[in-house]
Backbone bond lengths (Angstrom), bond angles and torsions (degrees), N, CA, C in turn:
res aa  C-N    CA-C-N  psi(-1)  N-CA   C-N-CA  omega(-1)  CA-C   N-CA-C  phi
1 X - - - 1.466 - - 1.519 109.20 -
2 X 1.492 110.49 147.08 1.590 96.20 -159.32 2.016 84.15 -93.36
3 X 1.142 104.67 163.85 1.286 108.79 175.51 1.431 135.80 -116.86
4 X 1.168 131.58 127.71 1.486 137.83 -175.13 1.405 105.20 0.31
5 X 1.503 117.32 131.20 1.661 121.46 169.00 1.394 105.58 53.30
6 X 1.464 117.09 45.81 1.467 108.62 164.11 1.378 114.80 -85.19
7 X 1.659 125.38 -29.07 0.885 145.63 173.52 1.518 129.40 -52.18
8 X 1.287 150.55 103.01 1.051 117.39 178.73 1.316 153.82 -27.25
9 X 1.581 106.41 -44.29 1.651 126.60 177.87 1.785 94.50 -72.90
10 X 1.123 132.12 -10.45 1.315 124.66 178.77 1.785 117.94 -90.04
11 X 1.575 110.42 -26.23 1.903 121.38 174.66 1.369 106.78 -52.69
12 X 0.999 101.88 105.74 2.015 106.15 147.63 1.499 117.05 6.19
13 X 1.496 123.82 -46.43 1.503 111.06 -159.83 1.832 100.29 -115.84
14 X 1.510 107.86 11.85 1.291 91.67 -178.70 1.480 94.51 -91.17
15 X 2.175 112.54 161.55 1.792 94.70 -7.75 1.307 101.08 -113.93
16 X 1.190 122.42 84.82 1.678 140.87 154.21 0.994 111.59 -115.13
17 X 1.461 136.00 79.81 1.746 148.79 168.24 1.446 96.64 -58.82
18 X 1.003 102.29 169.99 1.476 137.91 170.20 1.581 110.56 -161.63
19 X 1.505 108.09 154.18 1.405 118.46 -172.16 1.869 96.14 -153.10
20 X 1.362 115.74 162.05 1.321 133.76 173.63 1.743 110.88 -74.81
21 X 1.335 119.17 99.46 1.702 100.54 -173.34 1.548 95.00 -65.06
22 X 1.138 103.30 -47.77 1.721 94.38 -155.80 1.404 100.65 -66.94
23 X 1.395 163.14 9.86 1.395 142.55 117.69 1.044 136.92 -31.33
24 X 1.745 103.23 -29.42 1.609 119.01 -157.98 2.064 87.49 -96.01
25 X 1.227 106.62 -37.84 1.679 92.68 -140.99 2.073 104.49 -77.01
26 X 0.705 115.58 18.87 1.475 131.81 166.55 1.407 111.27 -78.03
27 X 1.347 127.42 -50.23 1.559 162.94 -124.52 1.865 94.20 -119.22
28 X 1.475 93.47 -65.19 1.612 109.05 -170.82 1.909 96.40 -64.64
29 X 1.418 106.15 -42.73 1.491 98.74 -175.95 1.557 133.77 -69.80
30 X 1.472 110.95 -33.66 2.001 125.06 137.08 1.646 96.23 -30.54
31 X 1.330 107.94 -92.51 1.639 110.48 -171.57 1.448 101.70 -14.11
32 X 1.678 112.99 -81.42 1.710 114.63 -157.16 1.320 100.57 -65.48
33 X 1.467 160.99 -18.44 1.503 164.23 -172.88 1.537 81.19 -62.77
34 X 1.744 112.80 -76.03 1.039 119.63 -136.83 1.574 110.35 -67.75
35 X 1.504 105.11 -34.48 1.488 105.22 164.55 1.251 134.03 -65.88
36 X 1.654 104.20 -28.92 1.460 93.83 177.05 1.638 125.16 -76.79
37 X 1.184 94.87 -2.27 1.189 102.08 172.42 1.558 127.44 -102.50
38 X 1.258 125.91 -9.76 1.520 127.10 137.90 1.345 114.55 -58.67
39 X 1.553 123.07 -33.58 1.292 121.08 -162.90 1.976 95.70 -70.24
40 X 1.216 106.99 -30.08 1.085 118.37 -147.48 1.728 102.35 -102.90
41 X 1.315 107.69 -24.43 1.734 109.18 147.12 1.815 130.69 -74.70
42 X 1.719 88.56 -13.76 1.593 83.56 176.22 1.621 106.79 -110.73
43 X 1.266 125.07 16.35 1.523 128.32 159.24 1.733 107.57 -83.85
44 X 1.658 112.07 -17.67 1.279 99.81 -168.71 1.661 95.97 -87.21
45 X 0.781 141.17 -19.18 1.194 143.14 -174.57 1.547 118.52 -64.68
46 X 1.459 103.88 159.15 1.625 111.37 176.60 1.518 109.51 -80.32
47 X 1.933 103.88 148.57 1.759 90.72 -164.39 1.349 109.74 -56.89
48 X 1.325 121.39 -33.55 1.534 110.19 -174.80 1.642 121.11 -71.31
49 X 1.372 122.65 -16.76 1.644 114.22 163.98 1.539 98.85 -78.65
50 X 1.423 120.34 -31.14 1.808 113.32 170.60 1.532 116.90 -42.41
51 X 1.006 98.71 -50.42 1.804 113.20 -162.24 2.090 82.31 -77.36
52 X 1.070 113.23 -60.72 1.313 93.24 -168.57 1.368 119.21 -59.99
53 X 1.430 120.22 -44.46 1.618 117.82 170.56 1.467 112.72 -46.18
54 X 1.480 97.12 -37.15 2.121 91.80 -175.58 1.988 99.66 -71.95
55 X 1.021 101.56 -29.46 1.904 92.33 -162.16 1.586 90.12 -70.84
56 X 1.309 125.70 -39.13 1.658 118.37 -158.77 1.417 94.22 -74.94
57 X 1.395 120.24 -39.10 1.747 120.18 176.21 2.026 106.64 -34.80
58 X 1.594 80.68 -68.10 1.290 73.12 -167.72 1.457 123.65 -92.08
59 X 1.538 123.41 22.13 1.279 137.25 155.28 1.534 92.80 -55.70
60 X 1.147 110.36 -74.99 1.449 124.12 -129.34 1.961 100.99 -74.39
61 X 1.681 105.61 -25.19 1.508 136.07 176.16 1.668 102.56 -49.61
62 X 1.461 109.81 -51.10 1.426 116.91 -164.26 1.572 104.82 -99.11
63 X 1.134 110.63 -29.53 1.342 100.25 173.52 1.814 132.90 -73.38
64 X 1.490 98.05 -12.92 1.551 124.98 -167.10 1.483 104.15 -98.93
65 X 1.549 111.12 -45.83 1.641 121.57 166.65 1.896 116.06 -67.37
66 X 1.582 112.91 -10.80 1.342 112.50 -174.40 1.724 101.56 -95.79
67 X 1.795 103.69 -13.35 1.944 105.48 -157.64 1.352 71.08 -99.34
68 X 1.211 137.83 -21.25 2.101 108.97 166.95 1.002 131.60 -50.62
69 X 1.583 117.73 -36.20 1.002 139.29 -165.51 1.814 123.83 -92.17
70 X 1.727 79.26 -15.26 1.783 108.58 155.20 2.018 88.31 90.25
71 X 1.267 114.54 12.53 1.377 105.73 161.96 1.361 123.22 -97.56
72 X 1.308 125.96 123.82 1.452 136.76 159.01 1.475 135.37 -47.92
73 X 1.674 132.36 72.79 1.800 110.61 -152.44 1.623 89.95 -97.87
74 X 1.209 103.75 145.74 1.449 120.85 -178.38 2.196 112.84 -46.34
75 X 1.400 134.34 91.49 1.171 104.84 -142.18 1.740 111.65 -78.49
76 X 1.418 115.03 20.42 1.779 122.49 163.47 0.939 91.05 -69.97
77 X 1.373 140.69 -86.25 1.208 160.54 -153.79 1.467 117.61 -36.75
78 X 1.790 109.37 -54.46 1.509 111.73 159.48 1.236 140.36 -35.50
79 X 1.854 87.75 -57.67 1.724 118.38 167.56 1.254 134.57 -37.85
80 X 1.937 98.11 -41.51 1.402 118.70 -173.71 1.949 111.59 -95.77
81 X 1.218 99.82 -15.43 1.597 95.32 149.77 1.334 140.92 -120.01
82 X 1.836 105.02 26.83 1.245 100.17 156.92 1.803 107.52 -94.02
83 X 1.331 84.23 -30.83 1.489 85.20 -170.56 1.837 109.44 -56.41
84 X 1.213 95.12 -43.01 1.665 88.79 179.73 1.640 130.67 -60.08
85 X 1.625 88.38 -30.50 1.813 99.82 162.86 1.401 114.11 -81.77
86 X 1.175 112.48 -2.15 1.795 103.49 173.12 1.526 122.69 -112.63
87 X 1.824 92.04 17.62 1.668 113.32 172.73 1.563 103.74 69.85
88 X 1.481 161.99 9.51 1.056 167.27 -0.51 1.373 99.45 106.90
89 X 1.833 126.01 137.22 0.884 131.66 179.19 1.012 112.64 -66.84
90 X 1.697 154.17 126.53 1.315 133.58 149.36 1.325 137.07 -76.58
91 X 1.579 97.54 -15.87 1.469 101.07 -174.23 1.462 152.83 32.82
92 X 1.276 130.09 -63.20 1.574 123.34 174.85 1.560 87.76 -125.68
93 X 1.392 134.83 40.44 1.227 112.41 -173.47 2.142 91.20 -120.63
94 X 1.377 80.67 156.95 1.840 79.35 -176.73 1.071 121.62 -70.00
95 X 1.503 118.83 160.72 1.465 122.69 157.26 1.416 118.76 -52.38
96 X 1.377 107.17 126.58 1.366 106.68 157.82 1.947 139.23 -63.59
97 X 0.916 100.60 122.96 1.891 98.07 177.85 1.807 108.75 -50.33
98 X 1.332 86.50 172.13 2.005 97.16 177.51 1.860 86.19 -67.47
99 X 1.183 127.50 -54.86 1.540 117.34 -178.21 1.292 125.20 -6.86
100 X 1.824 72.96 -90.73 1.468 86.63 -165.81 1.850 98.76 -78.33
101 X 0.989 152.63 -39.21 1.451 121.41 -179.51 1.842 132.60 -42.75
102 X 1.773 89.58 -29.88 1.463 107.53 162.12 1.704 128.53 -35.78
103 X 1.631 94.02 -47.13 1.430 115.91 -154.51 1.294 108.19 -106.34
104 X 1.462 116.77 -23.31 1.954 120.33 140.99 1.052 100.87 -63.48
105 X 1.352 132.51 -66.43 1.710 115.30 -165.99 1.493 126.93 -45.93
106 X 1.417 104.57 -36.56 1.538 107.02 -173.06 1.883 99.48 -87.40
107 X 0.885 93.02 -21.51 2.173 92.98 -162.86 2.026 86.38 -82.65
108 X 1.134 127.94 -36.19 1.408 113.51 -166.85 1.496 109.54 -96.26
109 X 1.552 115.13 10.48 1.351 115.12 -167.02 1.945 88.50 -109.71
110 X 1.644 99.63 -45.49 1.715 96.88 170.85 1.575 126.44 -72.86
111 X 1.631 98.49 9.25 1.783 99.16 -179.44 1.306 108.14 -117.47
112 X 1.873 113.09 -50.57 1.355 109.28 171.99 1.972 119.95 -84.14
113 X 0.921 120.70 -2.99 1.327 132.03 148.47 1.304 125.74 -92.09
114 X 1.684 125.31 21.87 1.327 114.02 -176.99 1.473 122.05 -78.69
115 X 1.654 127.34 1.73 1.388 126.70 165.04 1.910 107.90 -68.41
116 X 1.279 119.58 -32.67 1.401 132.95 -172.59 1.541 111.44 -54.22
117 X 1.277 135.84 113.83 1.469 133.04 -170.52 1.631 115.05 -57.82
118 X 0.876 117.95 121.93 1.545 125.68 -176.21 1.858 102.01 -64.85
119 X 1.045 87.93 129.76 1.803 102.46 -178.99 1.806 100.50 -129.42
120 X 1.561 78.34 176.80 1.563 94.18 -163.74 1.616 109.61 -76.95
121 X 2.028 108.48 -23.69 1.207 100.98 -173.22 1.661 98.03 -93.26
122 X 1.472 113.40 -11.63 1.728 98.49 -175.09 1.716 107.96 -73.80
123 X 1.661 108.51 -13.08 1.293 105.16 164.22 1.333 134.34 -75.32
124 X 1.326 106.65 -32.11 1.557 117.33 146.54 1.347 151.56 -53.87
125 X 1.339 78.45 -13.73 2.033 100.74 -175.22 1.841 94.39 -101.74
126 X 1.303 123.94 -37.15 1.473 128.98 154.76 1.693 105.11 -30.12
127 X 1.395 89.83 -73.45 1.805 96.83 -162.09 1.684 114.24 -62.62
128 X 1.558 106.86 -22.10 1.588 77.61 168.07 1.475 97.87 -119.66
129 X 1.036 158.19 7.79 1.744 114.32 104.23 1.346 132.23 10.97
130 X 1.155 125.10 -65.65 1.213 153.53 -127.08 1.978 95.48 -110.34
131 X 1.190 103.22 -33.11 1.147 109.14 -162.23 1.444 110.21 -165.86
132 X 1.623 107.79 64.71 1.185 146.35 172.63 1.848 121.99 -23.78
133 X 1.256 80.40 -80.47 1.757 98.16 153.16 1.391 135.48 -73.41
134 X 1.015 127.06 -0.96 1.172 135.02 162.89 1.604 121.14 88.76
135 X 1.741 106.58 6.95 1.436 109.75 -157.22 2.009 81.31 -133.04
136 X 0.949 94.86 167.28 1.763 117.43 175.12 1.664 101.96 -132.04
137 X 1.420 102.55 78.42 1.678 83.69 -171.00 1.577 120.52 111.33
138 X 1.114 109.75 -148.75 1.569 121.52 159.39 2.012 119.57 -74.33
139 X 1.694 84.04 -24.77 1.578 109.76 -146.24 2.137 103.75 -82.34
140 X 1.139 115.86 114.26 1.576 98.89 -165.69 1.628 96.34 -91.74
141 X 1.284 113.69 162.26 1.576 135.59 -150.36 1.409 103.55 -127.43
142 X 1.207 94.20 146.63 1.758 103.48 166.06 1.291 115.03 -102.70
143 X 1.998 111.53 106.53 1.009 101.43 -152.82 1.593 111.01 -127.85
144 X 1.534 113.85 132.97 1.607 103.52 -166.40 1.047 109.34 100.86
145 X 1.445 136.06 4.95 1.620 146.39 173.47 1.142 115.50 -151.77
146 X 1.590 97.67 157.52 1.791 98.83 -179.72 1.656 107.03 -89.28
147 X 1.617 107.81 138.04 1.415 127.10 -161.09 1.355 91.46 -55.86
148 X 1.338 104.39 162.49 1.474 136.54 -158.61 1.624 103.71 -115.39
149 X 1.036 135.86 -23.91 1.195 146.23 -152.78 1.571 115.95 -139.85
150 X 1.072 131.06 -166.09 1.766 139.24 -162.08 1.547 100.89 -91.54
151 X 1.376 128.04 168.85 1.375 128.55 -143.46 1.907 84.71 -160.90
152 X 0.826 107.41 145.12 1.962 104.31 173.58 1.718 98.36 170.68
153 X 1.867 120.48 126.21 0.769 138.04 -173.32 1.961 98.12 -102.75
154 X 1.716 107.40 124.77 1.788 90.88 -150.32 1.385 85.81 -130.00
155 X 1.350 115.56 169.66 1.388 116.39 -172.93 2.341 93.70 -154.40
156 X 1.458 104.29 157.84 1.766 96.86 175.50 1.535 111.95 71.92
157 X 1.643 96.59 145.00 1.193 102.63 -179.86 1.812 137.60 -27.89
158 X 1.356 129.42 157.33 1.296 124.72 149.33 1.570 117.55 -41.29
159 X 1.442 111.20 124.01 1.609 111.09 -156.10 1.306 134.45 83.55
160 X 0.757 119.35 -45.13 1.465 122.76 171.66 1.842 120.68 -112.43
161 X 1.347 106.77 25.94 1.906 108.28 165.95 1.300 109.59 -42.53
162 X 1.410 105.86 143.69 1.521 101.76 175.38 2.249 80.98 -115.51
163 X 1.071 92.05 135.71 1.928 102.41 167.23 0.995 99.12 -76.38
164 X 1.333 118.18 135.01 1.666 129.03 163.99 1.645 110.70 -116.30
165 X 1.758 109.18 1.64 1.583 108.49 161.98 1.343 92.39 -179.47
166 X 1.705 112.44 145.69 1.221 136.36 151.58 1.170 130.50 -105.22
167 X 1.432 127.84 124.84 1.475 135.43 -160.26 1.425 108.40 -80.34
168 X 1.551 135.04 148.90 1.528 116.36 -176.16 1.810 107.08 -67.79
169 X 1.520 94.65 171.42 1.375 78.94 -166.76 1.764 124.59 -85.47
170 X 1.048 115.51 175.38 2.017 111.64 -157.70 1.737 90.75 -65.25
171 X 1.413 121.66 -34.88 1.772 105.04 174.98 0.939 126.89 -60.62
172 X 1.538 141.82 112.32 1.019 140.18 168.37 1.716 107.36 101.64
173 X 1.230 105.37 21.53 1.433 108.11 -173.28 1.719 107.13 -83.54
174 X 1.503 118.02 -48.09 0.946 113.04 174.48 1.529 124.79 -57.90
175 X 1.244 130.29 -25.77 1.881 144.16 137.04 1.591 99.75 -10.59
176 X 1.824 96.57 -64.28 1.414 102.80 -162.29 1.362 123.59 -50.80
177 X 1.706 90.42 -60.07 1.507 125.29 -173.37 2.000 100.45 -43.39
178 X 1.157 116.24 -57.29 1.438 130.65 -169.35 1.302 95.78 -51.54
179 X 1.538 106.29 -60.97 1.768 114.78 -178.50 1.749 123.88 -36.81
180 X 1.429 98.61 -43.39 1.231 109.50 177.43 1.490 116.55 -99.98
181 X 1.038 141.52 -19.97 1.396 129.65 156.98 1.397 109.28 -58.07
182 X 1.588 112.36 -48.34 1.989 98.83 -172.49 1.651 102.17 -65.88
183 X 1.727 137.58 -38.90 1.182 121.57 152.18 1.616 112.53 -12.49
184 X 1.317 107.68 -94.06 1.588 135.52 -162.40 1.566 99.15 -43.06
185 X 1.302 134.26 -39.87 1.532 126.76 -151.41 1.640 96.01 -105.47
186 X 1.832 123.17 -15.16 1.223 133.56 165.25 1.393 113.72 -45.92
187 X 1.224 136.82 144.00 1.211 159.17 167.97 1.844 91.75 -54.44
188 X 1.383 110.25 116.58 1.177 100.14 175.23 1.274 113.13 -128.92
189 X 1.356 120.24 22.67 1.770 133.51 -163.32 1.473 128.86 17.42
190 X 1.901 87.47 60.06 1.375 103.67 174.63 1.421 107.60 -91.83
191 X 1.736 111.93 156.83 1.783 112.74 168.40 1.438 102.58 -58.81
192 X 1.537 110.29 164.05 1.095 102.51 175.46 1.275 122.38 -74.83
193 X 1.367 117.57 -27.95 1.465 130.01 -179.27 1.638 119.78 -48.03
194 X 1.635 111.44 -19.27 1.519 113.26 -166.44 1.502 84.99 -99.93
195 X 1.315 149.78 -5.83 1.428 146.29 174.15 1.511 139.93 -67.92
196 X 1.033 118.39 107.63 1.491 106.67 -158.39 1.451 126.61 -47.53
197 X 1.402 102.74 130.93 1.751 111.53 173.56 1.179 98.44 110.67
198 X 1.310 134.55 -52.35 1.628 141.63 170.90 1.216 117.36 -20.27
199 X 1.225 137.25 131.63 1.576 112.43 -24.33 1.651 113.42 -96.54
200 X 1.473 110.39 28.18 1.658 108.00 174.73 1.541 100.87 -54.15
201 X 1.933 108.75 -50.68 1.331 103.85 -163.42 1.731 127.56 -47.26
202 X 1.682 99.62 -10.92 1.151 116.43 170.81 1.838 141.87 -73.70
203 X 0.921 96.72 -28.59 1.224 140.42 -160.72 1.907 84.43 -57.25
């Protein structure tokens, strides 16, 4: 039986985390060494191996963040719309689908815009990105808003699912949602290195 507050959205301190810095900053300081020193092998370079080291970065960024999600994007296709958003010749490379341009648009706007405060509509402008047409499938979506209805991550036959997570519920979610973005966009005196996009957003 799963038990009281197993859930995240169910702990006492969500969503105001806390963490130990001084555990992290040993850890975080490897991280920034190690970057600054790619950063600092790809300044030595000519602009055109620049531009190519940055496009394969973030080829390889969106295509690796899409196989989490257990989707496959064609990787021409990626190629040919970063390159086109990074003003870059594309030449013999294909058009990109509504997909995948979706999923560059939203992944290079949350990496090279990651100083920009995350809001409720830049999360919305993600999701239909994300989901162009408005359908997943056959199946149509609620898209550009927070769901209206029940949330459950399911696993096993029809009849017998076992839940392996329940989402809080859609009342009072937007309360939530607000709660935790002003968290998240708060000054939280992190290195920069643990911050999202860092240092792609650089690149």
């Amino acid at each position: 039986m799963r038990r009281i507050g197993a859930y995240i959205h169910q702990r006492p301190d969500w969503p105001a985390f806390a963490w130990d810095h001084a555990a992290l900053e040993a850890l975080l300081g490897a991280v920034r060494h190690r970057q600054g020193r790619r950063l600092g092998q790809l300044e030595a370079l000519g602009v055109d191996l620049r531009a190519e080291a940055t496009l394969s970065t973030l080829t390889l960024d969106v295509l690796k963040s899409s196989e989490i999600e257990g989707e496959l994007l064609p990787p021409a296709s990626v190629r040919s719309s970063i390159t086109w958003r990074l003003g870059l010749d594309r030449a013999a490379l294909p058009a990109a689908n509504l997909r995948v341009e979706g999923v560059v648009a939203m992944l290079l706007d949350a990496t090279q815009q990651a100083e920009e405060p995350l809001t409720a509509e830049r999360l919305f402008g993600w999701h239909r990105a994300l989901f162009p047409t408005g359908y997943s499938g056959l199946y149509p979506l609620q898209v550009g808003t927070w769901r209206t209805g029940p949330m459950q991550v399911l696993s096993g036959p029809l009849g017998r699912e076992r839940v392996h997570y329940e989402a809080p519920p859609a009342e009072g979610l937007d309360a939530q949602m607000q709660q935790f973005l002003a968290w998240l966009n708060a000054d939280q005196g992190l290195d920069p290195s643990s911050r999202p996009g860092w240092p792609i957003s650089g690149l």
